[in-house]
C-alpha positions as MATLAB code, in Angstrom:
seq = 'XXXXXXXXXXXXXXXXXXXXXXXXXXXXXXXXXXXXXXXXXXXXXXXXXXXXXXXXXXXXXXXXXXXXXXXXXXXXXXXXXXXXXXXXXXXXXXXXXXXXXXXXXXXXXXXXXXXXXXXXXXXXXXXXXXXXXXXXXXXXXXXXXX';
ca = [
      88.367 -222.392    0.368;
      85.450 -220.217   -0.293;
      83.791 -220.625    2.794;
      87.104 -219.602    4.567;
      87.037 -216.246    2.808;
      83.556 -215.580    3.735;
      84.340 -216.054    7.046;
      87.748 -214.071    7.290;
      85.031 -211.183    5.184;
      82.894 -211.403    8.188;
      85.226 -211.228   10.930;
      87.283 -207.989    9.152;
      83.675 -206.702    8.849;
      82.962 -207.107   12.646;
      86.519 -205.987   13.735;
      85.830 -203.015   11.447;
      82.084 -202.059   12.881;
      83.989 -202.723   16.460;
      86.591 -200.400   15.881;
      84.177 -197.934   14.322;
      82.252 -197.562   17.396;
      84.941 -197.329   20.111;
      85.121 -194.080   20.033;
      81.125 -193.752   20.336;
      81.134 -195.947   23.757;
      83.980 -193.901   25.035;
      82.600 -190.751   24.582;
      79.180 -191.891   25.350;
      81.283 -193.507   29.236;
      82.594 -190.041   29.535;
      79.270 -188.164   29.196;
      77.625 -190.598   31.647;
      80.360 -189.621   34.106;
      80.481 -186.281   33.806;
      76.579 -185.987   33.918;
      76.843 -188.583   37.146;
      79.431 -185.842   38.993;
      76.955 -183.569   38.967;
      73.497 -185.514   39.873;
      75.390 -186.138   42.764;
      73.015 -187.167   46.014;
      74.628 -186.352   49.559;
      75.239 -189.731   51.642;
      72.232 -190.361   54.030;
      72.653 -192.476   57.648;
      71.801 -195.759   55.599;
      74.264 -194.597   53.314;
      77.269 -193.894   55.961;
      76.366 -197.119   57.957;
      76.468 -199.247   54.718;
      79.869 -197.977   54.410;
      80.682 -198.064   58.252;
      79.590 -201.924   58.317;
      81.687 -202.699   55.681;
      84.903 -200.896   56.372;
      83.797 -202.669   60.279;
      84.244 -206.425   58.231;
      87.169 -205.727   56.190;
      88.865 -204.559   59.727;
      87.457 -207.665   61.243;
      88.526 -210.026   58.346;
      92.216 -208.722   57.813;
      92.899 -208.621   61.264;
      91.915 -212.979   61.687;
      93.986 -213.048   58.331;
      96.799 -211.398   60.739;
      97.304 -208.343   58.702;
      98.914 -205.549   60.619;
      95.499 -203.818   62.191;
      96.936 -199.989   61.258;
      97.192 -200.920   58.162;
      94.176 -202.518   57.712;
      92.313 -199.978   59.417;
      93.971 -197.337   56.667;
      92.653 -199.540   53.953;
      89.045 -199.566   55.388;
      89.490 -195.402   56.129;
      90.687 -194.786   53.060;
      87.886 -196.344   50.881;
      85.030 -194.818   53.684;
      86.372 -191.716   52.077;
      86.608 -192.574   48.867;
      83.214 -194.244   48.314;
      81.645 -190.727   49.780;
      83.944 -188.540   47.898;
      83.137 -190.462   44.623;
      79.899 -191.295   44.846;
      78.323 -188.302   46.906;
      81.072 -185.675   46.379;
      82.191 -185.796   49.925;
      78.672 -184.197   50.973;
      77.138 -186.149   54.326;
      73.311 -184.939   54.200;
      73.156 -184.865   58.035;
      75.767 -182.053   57.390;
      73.944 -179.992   55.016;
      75.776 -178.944   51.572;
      78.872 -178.770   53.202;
      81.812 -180.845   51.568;
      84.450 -182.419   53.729;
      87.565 -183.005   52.606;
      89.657 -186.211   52.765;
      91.512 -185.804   56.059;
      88.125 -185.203   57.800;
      85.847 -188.106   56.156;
      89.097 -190.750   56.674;
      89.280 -189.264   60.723;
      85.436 -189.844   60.465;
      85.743 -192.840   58.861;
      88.193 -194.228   61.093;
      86.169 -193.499   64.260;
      83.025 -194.783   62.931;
      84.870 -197.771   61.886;
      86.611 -199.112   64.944;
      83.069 -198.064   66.802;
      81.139 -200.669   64.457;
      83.972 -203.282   64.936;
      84.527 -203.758   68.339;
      80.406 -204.547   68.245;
      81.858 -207.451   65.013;
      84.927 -208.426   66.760;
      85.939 -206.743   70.105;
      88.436 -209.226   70.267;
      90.383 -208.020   67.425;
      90.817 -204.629   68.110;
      94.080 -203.879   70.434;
      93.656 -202.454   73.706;
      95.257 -199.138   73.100;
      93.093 -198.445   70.040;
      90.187 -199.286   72.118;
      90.877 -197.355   74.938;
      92.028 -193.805   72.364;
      88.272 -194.883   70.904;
      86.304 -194.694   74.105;
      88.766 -191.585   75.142;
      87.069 -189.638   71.813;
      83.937 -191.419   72.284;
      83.245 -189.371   75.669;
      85.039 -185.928   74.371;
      82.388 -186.301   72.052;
      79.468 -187.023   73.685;
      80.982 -184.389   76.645;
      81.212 -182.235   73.616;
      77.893 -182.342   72.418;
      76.133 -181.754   76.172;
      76.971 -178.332   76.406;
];
């Protein structure tokens, strides 16, 4: 019976010291975060095709798994943006300190993406988003000539 109460002493102890020091972790989380926002490095080429290559093998993956490729495609846009808006504040370093907002890293995203996966898995991508991709592929590079 003794030895019970020692141990129900110990554990109300430890639940107490836990509780104690919640608010410590929390506000220590918080500081990290907030000092993280604004240490803030802009995303390099290694960087973007990290992100590229990946958003390139979800596409590749969902579409064998036979999810709807637009969708899919949205998914792997959406968290190319994300990833640079959250962990580089939507600042490309090729770019200079310029920050792009969503709608232009998820178009950027989305062109970079479908680029990288019909290199994975040409064979996955439909015909008419292959054929819009090489249409902007040579405005671009038509673009850039002049």
């Amino acid at each position: 019976m003794n030895n019970r109460f020692h141990q129900k002493s110990i554990l109300k102890f430890i639940s107490i010291i836990f509780l104690l020091s919640m608010p410590i972790i929390e506000n220590s989380t918080i500081n990290n975060q907030i000092k993280s926002k604004n240490n803030l490095i802009a995303a390099s080429e290694k960087d973007l095709f990290l992100y590229r290559q990946m958003g390139a093998s979800y596409l590749c993956i969902a579409s064998k798994a036979e999810v709807d490729f637009i969708k899919g495609l949205g998914i792997a846009s959406a968290t190319f943006t994300n990833v640079i808006i959250q962990k580089h504040g939507g600042v490309i370093k090729e770019l200079g300190d310029e920050k792009l907002d969503n709608k232009r890293l998820y178009n950027a995203g989305t062109f970079q993406i479908v680029g990288s996966a019909l290199k994975i898995c040409p064979e996955s991508i439909p015909k008419d988003i292959k054929k819009e991709y090489e249409k902007k592929l040579n405005q671009f590079i038509k673009k850039n000539k002049k």
